[in-house]
OpenMM code with the backbone's topology and positions (N, CA, C; nanometers):
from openmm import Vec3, app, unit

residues = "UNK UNK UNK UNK UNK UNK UNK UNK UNK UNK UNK UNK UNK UNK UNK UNK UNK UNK UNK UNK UNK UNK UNK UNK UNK UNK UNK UNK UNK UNK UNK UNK UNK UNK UNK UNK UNK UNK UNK UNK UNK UNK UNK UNK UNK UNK UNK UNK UNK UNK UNK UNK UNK UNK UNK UNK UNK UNK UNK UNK UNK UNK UNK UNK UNK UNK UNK UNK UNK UNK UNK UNK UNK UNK UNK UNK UNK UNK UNK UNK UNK UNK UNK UNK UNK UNK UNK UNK UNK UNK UNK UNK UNK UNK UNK UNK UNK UNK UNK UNK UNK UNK UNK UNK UNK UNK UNK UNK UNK UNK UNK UNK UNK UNK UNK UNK UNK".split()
positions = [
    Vec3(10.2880, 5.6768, 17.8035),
    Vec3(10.2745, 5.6393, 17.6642),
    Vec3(10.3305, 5.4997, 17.6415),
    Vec3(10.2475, 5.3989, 17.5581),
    Vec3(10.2755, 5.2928, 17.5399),
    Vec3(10.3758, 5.2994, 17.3982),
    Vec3(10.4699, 5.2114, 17.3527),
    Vec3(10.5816, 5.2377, 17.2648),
    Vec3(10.5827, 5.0568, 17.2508),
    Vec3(10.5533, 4.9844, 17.1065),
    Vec3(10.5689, 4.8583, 17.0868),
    Vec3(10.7172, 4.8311, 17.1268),
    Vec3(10.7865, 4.9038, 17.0407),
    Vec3(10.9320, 4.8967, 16.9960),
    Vec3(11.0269, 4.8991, 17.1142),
    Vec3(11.1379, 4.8260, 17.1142),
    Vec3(11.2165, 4.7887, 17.2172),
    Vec3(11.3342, 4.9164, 17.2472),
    Vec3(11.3477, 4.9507, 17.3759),
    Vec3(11.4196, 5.0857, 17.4145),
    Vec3(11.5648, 5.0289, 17.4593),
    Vec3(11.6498, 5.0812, 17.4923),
    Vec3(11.7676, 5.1235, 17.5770),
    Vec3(11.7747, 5.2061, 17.6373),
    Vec3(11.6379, 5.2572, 17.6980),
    Vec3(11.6426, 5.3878, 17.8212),
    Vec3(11.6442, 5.3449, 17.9392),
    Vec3(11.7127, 5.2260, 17.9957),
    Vec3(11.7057, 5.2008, 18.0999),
    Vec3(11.8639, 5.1959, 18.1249),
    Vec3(11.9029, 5.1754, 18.0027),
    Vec3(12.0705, 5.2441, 18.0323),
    Vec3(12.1117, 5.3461, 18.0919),
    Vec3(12.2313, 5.2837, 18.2038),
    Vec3(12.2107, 5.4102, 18.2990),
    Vec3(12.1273, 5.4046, 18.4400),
    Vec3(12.0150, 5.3464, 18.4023),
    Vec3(11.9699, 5.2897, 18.5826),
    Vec3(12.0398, 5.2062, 18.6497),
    Vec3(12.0451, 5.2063, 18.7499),
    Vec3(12.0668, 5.1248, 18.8908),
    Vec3(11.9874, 5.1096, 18.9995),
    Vec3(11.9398, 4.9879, 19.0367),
    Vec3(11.8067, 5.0144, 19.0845),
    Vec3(11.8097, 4.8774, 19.2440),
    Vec3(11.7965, 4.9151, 19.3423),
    Vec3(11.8166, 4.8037, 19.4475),
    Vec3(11.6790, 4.7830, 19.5103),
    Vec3(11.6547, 4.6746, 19.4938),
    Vec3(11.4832, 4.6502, 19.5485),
    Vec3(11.5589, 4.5072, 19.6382),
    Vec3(11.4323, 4.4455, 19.6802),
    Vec3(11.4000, 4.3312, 19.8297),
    Vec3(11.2873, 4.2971, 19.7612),
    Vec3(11.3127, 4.1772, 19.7717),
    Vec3(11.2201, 4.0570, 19.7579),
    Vec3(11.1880, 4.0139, 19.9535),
    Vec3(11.1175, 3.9890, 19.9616),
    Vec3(11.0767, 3.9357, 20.1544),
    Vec3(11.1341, 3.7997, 20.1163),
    Vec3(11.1052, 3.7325, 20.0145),
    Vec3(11.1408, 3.6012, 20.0608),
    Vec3(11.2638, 3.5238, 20.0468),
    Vec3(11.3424, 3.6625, 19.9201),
    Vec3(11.4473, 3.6334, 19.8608),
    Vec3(11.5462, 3.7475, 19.9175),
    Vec3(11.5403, 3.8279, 19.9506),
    Vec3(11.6678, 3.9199, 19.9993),
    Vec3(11.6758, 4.0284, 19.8644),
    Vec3(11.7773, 4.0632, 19.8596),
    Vec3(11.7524, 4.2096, 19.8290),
    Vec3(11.9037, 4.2212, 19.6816),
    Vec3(11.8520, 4.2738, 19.5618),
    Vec3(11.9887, 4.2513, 19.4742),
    Vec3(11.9762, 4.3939, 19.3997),
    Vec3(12.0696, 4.4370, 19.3802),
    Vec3(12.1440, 4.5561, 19.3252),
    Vec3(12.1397, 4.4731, 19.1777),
    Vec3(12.0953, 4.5783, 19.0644),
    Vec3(12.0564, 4.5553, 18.8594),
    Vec3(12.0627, 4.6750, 18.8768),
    Vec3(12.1957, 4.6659, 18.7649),
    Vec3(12.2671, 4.7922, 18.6621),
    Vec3(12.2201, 4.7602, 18.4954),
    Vec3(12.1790, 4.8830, 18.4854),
    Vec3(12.1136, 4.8533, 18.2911),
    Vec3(12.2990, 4.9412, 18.2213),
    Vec3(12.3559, 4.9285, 18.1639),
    Vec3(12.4886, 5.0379, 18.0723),
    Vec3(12.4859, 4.9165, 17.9550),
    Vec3(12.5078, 5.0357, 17.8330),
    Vec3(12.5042, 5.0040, 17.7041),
    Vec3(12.4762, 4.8352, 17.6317),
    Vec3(12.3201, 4.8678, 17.6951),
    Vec3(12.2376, 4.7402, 17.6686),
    Vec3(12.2901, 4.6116, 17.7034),
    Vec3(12.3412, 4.6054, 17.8243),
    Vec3(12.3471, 4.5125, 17.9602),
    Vec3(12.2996, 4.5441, 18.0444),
    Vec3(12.2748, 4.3876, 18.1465),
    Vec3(12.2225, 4.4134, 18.3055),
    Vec3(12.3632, 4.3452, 18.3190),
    Vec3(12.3313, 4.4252, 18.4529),
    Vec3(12.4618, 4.2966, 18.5706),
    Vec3(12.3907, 4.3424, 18.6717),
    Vec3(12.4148, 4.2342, 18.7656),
    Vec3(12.3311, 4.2211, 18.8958),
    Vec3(12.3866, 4.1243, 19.0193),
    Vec3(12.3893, 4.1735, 19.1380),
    Vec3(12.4598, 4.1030, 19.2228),
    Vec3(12.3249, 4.1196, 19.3961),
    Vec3(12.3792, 4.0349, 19.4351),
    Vec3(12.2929, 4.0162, 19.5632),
    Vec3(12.3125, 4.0359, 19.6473),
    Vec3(12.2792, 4.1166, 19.7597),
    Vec3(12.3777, 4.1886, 19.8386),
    Vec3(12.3323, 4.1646, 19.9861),
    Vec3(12.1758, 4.0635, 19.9751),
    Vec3(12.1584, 3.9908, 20.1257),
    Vec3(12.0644, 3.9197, 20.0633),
    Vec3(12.0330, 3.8233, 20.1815),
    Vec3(11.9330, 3.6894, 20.1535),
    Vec3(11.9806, 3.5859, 20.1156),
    Vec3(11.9237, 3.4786, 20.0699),
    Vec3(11.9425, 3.3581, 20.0480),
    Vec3(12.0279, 3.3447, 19.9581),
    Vec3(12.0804, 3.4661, 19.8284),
    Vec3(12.1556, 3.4602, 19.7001),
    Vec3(12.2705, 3.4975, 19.7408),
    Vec3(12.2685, 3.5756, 19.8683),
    Vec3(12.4068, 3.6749, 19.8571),
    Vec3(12.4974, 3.6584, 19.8749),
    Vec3(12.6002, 3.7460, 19.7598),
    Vec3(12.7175, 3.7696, 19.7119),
    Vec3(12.7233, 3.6926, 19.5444),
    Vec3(12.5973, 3.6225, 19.5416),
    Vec3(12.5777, 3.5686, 19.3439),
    Vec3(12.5742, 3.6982, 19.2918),
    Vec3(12.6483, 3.6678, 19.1964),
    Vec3(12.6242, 3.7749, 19.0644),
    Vec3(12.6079, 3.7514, 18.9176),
    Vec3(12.6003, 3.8229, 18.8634),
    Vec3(12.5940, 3.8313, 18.7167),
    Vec3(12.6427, 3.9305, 18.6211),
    Vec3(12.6785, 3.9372, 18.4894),
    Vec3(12.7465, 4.0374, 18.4380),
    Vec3(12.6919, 4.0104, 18.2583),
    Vec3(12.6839, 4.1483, 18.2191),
    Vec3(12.6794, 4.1665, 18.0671),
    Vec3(12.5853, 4.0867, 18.0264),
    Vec3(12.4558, 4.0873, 18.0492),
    Vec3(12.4156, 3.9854, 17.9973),
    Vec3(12.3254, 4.1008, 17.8732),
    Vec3(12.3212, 4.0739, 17.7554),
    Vec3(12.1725, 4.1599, 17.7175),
    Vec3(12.0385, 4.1601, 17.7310),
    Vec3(11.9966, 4.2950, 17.7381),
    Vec3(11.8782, 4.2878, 17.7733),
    Vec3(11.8303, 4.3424, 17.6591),
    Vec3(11.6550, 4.3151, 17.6763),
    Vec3(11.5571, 4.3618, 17.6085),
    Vec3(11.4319, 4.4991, 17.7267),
    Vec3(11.3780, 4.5599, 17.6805),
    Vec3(11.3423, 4.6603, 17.7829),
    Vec3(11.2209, 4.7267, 17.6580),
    Vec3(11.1208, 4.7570, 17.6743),
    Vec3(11.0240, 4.7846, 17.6119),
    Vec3(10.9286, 4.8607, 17.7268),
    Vec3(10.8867, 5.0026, 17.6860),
    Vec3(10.7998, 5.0758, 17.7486),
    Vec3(10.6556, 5.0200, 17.7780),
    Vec3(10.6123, 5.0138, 17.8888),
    Vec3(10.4328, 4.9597, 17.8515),
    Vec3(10.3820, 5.0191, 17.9623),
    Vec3(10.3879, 5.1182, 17.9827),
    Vec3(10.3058, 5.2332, 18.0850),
    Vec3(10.4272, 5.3739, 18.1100),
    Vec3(10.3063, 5.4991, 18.1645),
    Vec3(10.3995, 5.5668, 18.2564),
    Vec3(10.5104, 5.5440, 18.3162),
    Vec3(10.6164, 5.4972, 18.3003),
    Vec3(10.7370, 5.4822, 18.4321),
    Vec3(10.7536, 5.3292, 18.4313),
    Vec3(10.7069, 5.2264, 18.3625),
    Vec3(10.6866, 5.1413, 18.3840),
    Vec3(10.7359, 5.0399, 18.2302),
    Vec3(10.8007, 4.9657, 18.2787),
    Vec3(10.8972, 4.8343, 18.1163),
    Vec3(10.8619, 4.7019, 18.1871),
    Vec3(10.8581, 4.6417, 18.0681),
    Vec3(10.9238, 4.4506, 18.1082),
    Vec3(11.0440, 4.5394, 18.0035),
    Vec3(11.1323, 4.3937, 18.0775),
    Vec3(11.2558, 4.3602, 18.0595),
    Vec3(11.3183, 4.2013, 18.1094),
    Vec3(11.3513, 4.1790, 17.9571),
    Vec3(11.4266, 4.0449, 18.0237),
    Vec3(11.5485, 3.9843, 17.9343),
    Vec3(11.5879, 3.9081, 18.0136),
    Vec3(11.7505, 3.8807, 17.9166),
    Vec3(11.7396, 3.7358, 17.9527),
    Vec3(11.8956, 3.6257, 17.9032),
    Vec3(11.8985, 3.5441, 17.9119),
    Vec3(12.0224, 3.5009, 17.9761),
    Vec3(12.0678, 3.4433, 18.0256),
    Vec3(12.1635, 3.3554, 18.1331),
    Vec3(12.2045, 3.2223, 18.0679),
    Vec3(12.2732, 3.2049, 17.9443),
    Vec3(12.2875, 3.1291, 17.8945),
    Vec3(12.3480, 3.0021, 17.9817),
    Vec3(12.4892, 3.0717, 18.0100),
    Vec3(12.5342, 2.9520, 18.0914),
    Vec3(12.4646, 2.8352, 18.2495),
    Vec3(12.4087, 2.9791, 18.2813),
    Vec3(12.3486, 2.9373, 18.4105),
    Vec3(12.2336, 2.8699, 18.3614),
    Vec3(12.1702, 2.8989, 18.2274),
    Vec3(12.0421, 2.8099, 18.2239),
    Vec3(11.8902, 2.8722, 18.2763),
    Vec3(11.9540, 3.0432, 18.2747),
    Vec3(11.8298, 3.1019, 18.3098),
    Vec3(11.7725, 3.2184, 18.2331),
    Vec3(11.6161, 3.2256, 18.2317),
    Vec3(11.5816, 3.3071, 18.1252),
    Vec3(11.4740, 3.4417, 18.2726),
    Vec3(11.5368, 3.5836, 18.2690),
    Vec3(11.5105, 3.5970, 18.3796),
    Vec3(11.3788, 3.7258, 18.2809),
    Vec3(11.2569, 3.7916, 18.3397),
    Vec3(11.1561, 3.8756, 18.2911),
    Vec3(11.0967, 3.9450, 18.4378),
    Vec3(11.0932, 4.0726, 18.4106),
    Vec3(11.0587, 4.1884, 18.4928),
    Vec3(10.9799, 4.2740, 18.4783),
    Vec3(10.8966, 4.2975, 18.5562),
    Vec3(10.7714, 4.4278, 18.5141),
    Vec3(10.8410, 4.5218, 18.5880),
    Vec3(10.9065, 4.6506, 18.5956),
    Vec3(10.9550, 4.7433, 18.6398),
    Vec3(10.8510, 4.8305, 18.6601),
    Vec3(10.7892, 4.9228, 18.7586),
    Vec3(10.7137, 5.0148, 18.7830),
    Vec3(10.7996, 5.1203, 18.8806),
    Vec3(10.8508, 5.2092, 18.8069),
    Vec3(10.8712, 5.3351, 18.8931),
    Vec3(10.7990, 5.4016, 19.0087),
    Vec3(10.6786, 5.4054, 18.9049),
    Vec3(10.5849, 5.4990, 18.9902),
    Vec3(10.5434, 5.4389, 19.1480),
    Vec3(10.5220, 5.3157, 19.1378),
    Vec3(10.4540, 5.2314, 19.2206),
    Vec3(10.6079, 5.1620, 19.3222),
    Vec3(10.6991, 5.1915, 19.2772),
    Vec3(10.8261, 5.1435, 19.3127),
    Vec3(10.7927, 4.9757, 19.3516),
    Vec3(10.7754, 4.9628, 19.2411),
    Vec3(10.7791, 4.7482, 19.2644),
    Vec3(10.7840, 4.6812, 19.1095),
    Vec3(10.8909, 4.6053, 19.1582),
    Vec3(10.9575, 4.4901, 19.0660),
    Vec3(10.8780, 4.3567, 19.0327),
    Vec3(10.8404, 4.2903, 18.9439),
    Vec3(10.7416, 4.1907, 18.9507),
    Vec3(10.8737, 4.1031, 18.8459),
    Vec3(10.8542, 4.0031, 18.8857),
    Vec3(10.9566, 3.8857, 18.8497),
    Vec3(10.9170, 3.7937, 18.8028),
    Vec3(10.9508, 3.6791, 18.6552),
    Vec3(10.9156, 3.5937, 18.6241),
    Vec3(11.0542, 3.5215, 18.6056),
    Vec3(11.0752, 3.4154, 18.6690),
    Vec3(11.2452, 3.3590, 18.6164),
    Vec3(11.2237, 3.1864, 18.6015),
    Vec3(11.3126, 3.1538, 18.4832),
    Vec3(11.3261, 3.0402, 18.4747),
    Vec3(11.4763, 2.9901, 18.5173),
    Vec3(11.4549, 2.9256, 18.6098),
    Vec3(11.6351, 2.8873, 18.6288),
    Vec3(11.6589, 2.7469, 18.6770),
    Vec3(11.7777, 2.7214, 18.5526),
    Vec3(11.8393, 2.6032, 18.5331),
    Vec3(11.7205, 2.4929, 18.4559),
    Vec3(11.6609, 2.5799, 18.3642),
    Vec3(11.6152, 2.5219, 18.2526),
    Vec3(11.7139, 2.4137, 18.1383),
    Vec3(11.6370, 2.3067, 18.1462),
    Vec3(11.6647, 2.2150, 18.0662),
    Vec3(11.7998, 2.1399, 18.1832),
    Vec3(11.7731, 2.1576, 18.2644),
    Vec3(11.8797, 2.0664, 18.4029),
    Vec3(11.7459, 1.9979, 18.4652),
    Vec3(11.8095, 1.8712, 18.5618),
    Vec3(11.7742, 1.8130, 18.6661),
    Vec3(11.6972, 1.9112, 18.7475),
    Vec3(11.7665, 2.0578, 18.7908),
    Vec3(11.7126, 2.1095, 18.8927),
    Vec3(11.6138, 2.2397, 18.8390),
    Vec3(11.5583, 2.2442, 18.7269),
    Vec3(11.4835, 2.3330, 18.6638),
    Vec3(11.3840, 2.3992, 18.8071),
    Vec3(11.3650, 2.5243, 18.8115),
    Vec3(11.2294, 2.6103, 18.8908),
    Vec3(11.1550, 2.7413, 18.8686),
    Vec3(11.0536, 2.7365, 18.8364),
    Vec3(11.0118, 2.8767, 18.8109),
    Vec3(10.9892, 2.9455, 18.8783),
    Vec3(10.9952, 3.0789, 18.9034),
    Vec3(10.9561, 3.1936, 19.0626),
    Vec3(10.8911, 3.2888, 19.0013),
    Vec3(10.8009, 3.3431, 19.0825),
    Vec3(10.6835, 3.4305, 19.0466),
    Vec3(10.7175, 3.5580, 19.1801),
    Vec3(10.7615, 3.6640, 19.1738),
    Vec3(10.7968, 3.7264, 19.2725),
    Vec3(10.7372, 3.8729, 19.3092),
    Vec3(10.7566, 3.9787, 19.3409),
    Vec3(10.7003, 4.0661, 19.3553),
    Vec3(10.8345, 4.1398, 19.4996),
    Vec3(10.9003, 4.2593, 19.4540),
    Vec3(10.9701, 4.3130, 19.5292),
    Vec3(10.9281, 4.4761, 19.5232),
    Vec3(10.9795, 4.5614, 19.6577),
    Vec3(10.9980, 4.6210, 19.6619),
    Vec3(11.0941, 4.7331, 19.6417),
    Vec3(11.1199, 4.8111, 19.5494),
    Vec3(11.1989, 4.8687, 19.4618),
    Vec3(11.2520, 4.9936, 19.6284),
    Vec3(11.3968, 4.9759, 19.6795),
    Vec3(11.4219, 5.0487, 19.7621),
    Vec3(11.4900, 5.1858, 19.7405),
    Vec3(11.5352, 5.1800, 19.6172),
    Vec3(11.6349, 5.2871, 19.6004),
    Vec3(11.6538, 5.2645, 19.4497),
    Vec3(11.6807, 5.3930, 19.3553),
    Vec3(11.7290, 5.3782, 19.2390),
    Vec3(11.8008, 5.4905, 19.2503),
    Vec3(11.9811, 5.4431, 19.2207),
    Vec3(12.0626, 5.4796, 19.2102),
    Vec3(12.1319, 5.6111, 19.1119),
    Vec3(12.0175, 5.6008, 18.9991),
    Vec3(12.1188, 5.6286, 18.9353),
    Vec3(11.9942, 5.6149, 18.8164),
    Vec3(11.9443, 5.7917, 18.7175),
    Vec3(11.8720, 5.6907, 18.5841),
    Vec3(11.8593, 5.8220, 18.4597),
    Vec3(11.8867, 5.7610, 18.3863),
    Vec3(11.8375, 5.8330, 18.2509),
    Vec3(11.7169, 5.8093, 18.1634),
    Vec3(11.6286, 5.7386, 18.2771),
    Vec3(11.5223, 5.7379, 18.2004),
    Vec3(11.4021, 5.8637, 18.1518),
] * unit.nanometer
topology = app.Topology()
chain = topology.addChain("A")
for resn in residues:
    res = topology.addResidue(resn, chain)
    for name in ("N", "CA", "C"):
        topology.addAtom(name, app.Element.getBySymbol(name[0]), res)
């Protein structure tokens, strides 16, 4: 069921997927935050904390979700698919800097920890 309106049912997931080209990061959703840390690949041991999110239903098993990274300068967006177990990624980082880049990604969702969805 499709739902316009923006949820907090992802509060409560924990979810560890792999990117091939990027390595692999552990995203916790609790009381309408992500935090997220990287736990191999090219990022790892970066993290992040509390940031809010937005999370909106748009299929079976399946949300975008995205928040913002103020300090870092990044605006990060996710297609979540349960069913299909894969993460689809849109990120802007270090917007409005010298070193601005956009990534278009696609991971494999390895494990979810943990969900009340």
């Amino acid at each position: 069921m499709i739902d316009d309106s923006l949820t907090d049912s992802l509060d409560g997931t924990r979810m560890v997927y792999t990117y091939p080209e990027m390595g692999t990061v552990r995203v916790s959703f609790a009381g309408g935050s992500v935090s997220f840390e990287w736990l191999a690949g090219l990022l790892e041991g970066q993290s992040g904390s509390d940031f809010p999110y937005r999370a909106r239903k748009v299929g079976d098993d399946q949300f975008f979700v995205n928040w913002h990274e103020l300090e870092a300068h990044g605006f990060v967006t996710l297609h979540v698919d349960f069913q299909a177990e894969r993460v689809r990624s849109s990120v802007l980082a270090a917007y409005a800097t010298g070193n601005e880049q956009v990534f278009l990604h696609s991971a494999a969702i390895d494990r979810v920890e943990a969900s009340n969805r």
